[in-house]
C-alpha positions as CSV (number, residue, x, y, z in Angstrom):
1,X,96.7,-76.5,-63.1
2,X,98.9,-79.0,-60.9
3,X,99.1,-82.7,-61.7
4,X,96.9,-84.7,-60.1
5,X,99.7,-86.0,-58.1
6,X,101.3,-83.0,-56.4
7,X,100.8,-84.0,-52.9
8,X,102.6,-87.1,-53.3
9,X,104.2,-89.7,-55.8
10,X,106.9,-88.6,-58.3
11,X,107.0,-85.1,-60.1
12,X,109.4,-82.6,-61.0
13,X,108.5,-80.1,-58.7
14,X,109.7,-76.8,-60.8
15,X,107.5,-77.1,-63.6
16,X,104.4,-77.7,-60.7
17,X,105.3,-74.4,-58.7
18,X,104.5,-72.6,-62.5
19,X,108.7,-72.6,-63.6
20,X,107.9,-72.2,-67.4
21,X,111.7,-72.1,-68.3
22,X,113.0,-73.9,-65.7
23,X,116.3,-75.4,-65.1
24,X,117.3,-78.8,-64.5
25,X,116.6,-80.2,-61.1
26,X,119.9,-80.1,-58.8
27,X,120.7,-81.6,-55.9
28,X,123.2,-82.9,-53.0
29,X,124.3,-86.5,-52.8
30,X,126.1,-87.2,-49.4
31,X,128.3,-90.3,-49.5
32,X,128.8,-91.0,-46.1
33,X,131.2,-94.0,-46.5
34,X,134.1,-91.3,-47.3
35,X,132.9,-88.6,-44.8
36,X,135.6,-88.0,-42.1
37,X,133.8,-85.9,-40.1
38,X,136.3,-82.3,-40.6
39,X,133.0,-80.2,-40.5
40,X,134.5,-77.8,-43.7
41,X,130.8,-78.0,-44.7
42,X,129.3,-77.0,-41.3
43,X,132.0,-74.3,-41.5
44,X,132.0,-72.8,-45.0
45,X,128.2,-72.8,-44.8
46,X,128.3,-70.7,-42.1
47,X,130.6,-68.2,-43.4
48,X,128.8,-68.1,-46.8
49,X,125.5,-67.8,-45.5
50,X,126.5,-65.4,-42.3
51,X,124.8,-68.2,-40.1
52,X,125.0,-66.8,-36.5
53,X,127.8,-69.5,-34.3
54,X,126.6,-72.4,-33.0
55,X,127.6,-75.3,-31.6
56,X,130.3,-74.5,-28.7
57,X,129.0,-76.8,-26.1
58,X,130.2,-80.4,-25.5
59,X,127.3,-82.5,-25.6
60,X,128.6,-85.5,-24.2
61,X,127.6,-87.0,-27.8
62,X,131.0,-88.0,-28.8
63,X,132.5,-85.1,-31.2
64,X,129.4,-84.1,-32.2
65,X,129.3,-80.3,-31.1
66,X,126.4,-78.9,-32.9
67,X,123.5,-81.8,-31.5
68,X,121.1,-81.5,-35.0
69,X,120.2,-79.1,-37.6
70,X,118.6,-75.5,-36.4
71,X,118.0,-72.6,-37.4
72,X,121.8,-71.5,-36.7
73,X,123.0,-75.1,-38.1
74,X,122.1,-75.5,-41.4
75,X,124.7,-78.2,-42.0
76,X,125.1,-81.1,-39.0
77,X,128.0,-83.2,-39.4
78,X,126.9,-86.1,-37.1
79,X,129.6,-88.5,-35.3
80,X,128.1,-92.0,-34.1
81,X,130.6,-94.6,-32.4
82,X,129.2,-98.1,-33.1
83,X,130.7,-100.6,-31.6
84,X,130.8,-103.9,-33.2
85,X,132.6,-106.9,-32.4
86,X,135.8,-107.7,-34.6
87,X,136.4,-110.0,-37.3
88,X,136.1,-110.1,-41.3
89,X,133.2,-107.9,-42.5
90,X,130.5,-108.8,-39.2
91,X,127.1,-107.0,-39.7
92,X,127.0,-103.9,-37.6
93,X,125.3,-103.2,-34.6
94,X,121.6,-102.3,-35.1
95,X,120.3,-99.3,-33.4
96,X,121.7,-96.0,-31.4
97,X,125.9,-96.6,-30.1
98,X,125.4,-97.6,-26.7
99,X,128.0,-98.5,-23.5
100,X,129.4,-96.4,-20.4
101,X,131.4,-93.4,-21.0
102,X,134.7,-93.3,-20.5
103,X,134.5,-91.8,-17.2
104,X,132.4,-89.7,-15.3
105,X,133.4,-86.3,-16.0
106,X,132.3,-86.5,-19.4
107,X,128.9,-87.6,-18.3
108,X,128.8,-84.6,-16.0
109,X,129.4,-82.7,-18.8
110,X,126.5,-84.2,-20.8
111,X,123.9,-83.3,-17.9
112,X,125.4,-79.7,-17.6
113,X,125.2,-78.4,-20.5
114,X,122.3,-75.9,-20.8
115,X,123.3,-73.2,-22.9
116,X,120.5,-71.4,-24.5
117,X,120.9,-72.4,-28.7
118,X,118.9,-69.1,-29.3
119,X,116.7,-71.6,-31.4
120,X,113.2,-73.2,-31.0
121,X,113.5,-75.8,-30.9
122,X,117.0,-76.2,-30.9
123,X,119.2,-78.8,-29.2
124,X,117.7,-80.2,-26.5
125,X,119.8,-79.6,-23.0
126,X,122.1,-83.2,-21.7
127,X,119.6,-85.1,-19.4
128,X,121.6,-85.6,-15.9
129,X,119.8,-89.4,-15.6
130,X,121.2,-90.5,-18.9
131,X,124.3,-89.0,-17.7
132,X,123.8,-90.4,-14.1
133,X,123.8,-94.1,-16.1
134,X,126.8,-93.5,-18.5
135,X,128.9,-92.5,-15.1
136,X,127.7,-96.0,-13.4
137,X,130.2,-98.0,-15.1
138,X,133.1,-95.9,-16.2
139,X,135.3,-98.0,-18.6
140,X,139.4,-97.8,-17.7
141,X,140.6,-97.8,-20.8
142,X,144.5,-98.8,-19.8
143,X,147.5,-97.1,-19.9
144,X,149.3,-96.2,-23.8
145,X,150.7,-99.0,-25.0
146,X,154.0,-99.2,-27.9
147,X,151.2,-101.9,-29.6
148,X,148.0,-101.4,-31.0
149,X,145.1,-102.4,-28.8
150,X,144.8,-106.0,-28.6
151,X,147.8,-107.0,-30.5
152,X,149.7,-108.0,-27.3
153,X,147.0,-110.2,-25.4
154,X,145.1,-111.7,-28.9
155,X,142.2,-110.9,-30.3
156,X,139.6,-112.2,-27.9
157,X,140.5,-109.5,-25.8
158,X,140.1,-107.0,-28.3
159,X,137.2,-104.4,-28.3
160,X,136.4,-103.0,-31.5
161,X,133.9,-99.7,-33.2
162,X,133.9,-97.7,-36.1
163,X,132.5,-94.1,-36.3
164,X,129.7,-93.6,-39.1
165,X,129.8,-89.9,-39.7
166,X,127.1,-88.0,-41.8
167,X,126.8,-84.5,-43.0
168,X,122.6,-84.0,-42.9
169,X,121.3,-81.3,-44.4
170,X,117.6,-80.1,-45.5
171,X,116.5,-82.9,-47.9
172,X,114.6,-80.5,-50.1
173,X,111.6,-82.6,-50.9
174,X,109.8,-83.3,-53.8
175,X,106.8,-82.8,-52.2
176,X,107.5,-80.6,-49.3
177,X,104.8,-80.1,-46.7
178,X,106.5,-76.6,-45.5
179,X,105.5,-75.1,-48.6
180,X,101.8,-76.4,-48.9
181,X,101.3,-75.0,-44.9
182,X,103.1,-71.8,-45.3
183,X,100.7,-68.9,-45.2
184,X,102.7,-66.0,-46.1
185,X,104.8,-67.1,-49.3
186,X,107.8,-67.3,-47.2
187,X,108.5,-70.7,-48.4
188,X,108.7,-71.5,-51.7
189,X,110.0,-73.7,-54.8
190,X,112.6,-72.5,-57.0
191,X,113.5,-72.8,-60.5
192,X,116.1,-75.9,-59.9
193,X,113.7,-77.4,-57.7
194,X,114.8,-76.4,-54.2
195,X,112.9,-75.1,-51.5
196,X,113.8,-72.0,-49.6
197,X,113.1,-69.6,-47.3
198,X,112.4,-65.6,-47.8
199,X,113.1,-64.4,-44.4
200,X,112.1,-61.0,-45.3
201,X,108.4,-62.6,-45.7
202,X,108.4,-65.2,-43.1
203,X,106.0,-64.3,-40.1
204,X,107.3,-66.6,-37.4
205,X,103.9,-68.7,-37.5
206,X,106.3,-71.8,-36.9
207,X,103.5,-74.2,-39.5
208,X,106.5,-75.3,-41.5
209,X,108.3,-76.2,-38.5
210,X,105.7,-79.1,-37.7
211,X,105.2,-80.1,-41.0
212,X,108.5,-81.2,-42.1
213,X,108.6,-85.2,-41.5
214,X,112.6,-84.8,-40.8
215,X,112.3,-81.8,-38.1
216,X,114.6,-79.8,-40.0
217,X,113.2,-76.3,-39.9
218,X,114.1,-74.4,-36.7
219,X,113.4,-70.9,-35.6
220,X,115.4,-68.3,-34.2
221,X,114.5,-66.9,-30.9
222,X,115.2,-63.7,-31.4
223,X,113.2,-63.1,-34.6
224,X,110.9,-65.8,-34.9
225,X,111.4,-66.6,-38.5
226,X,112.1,-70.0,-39.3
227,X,115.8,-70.8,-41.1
228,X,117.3,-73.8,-43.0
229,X,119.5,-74.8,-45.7
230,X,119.1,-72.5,-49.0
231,X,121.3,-74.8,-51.0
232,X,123.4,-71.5,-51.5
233,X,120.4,-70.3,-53.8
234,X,122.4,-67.1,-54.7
235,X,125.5,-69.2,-56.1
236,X,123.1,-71.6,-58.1
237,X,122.0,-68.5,-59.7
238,X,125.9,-67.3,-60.6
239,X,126.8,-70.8,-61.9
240,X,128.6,-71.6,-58.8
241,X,128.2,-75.1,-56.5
242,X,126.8,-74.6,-53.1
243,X,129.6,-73.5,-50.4
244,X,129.5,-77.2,-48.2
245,X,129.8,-79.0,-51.6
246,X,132.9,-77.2,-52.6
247,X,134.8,-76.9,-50.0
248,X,134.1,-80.9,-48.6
249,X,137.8,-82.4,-49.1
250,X,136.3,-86.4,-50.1
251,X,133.7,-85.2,-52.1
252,X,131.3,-87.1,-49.5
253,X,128.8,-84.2,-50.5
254,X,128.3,-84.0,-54.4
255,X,126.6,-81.5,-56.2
256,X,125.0,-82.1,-59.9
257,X,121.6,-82.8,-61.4
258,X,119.8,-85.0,-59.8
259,X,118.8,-87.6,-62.2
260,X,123.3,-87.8,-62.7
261,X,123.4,-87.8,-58.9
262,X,121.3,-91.1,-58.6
263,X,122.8,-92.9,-61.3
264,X,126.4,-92.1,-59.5
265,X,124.6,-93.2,-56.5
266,X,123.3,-96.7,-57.6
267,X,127.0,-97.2,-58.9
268,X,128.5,-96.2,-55.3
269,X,126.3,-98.9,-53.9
270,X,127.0,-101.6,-56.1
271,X,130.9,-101.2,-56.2
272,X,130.5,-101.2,-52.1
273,X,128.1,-104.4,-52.4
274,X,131.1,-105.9,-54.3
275,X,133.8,-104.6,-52.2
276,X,132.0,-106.7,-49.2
277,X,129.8,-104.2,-47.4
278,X,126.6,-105.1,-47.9
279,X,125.0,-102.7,-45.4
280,X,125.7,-100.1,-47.8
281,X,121.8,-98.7,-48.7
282,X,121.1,-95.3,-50.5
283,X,117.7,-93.0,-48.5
284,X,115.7,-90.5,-50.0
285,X,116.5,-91.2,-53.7
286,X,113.8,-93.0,-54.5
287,X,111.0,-90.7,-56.3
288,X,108.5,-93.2,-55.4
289,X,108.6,-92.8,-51.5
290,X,106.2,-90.9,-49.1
291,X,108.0,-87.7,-50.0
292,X,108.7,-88.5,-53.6
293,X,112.1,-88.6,-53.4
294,X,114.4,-86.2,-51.9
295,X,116.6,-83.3,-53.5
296,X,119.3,-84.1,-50.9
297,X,119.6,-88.0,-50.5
298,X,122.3,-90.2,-48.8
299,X,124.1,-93.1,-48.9
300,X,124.1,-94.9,-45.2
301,X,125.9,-97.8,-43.4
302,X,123.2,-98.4,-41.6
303,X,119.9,-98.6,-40.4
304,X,118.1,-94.7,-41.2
305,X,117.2,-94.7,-37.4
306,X,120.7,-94.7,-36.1
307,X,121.8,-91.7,-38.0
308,X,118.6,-90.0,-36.8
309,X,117.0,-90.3,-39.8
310,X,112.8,-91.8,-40.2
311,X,113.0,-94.9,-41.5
312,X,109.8,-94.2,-44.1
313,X,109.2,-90.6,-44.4
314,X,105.8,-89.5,-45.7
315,X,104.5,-85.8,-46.7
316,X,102.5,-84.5,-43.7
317,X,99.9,-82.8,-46.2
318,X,99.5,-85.6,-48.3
319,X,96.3,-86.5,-47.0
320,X,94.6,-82.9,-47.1
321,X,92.3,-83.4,-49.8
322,X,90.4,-86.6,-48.1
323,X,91.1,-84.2,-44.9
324,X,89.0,-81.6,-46.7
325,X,86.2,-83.9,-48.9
326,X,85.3,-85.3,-45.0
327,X,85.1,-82.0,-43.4
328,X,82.7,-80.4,-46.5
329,X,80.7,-83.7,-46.1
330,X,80.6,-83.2,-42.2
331,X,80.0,-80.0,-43.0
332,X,77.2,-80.7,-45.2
333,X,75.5,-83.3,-42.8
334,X,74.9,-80.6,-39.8
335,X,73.7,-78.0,-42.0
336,X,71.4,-80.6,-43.5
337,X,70.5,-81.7,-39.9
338,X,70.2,-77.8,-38.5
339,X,67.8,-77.3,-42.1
340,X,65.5,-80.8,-41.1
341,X,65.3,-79.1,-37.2
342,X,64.1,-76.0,-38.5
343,X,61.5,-77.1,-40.7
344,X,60.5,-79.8,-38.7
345,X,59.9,-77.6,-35.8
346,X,58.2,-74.8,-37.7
347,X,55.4,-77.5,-39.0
């Protein structure tokens, strides 16, 4: 019998799906203040998990190759340039990096590309207005200098930015609306408490796809099955960490059990409060949240919504019973109404 709480609010979720023995509940923590943006996990997942290639086109979206998480990018390593003007610890620019490109071409570039992703629904094609407004006002960035930028002419002169860069990944919910609409069995919970995908079952339907409150599950075109991160299910069960995890040169993405991975986390955020970067915030760790906390959470620089992210997730199915209790009472009301009819008109 589930708890009375497994649409929503905090649970271990392996002991729910019926796990009698199971293991602890393990998870990623992504630390994105030492991420440098190399890609090793975008790249090692792929090779682990013979994820098809992806991610060749320039999007006009600085250095960011790969757009957002498909079904043939189960790891996006996303690049943001913020800028922010200079000085001693200044808050950072709220919302999405904005400003002209740095010349035309590379606008064109962002309207032209249209290559097919081979996923649904993929990365969305560059729009050529948006890149029609980036080449308005093309920004001449001068000529190479023997001094850094702005040392020579002061720093009133000086323009200033800083990349945030963030490995996202499938957050692996506690309460994960994928699994409560799939109707095959594809989906389902494992014994450490992820959620994967058994492509062999999966019957293209796309449910899961809508469901997810982060839009991370993708299809592929060519099959019609959905995709997303495993977190390397078949090297949990040899004892081995996940393939992004291990081969991520800062340790930005950690591997571990998730109750040590939020202590670790609450630490990180405190010695960064200290170290004079208040903006420092952790996202999807707290089991109390619309999804009940998050097998994969992060630690951001910024607001959720300018790494993509929502800024209050909440479990698309947590509402189904109410859902259900009004429809049986609507239900119950016509055939009621259709019974009154009948006897009424047969008097």
């Amino acid at each position: 019998m589930p708890d009375a709480n497994s649409l929503y609010g905090p649970l271990d979720p392996a002991p729910d799906a019926g796990w009698a023995d199971a293991e602890p509940r393990v998870g990623f923590f992504t630390d994105t203040s030492v991420c440098i943006g190399c890609k090793a996990c975008e790249v090692a997942c792929k090779e682990w998990n013979a994820v098809p290639a992806s991610g060749f086109d320039l999007l006009g979206m600085s250095y960011d190759n790969t757009g957002a998480l498909t079904a043939n990018s189960w790891r996006h390593v996303a690049f943001i340039e913020q800028p922010r003007p200079t000085g001693h610890r200044t808050p950072p620019f709220a919302g999405n990096p904005t400003g002209a490109a740095a010349s035309p071409a590379s606008a064109a570039v962002a309207a032209g590309v249209g290559n097919d992703s081979g996923t649904d629904p993929g990365v969305p094609p560059g729009q050529p207005q948006a890149a029609a407004r980036m080449a308005a006002r093309p920004d001449f960035l001068g000529m190479p200098g023997a001094q850094p930028p702005g040392r020579g002419t002061g720093a009133e002169s000086r323009t200033d930015f800083r990349w945030l860069m963030m490995s996202d990944v499938c957050k692996h919910c506690t309460h994960a609306a994928c699994l409560d609409v799939c109707p095959t069995g594809s989906l389902f919970r494992t014994e450490f408490g992820t959620v994967v995908v058994q492509e062999d079952i999966c019957n293209g339907c796309g449910y899961c796809i809508s469901a997810c409150p982060y839009g991370v599950i993708d299809q592929r075109k060519d099959d019609g099955r959905a995709w997303k991160c495993t977190l390397c299910y078949d090297r949990l069960g040899a004892g081995m960490t996940p393939a992004c995890a291990q081969a991520c040169p800062t340790e930005s993405i950690q591997f571990g059990p998730l109750d040590e991975l939020r202590e670790r986390a609450a630490q990180r955020v405190a010695t960064l409060h200290e170290r004079g970067v208040p903006e420092a915030r952790l996202y999807g760790s707290d089991p109390t949240d619309g999804v009940g906390g998050d097998g994969a959470f992060f630690l951001l620089l910024d607001e959720p919504e300018v790494y993509g992210l929502p800024p209050d997730p909440v479990v698309t199915t947590r509402d189904l019973p109410k859902m259900y209790k009004r429809a049986g009472l609507a239900a119950l009301a016509m055939v009621a109404a259709a019974v009154a009819a009948f006897v009424g008109g047969s008097s």
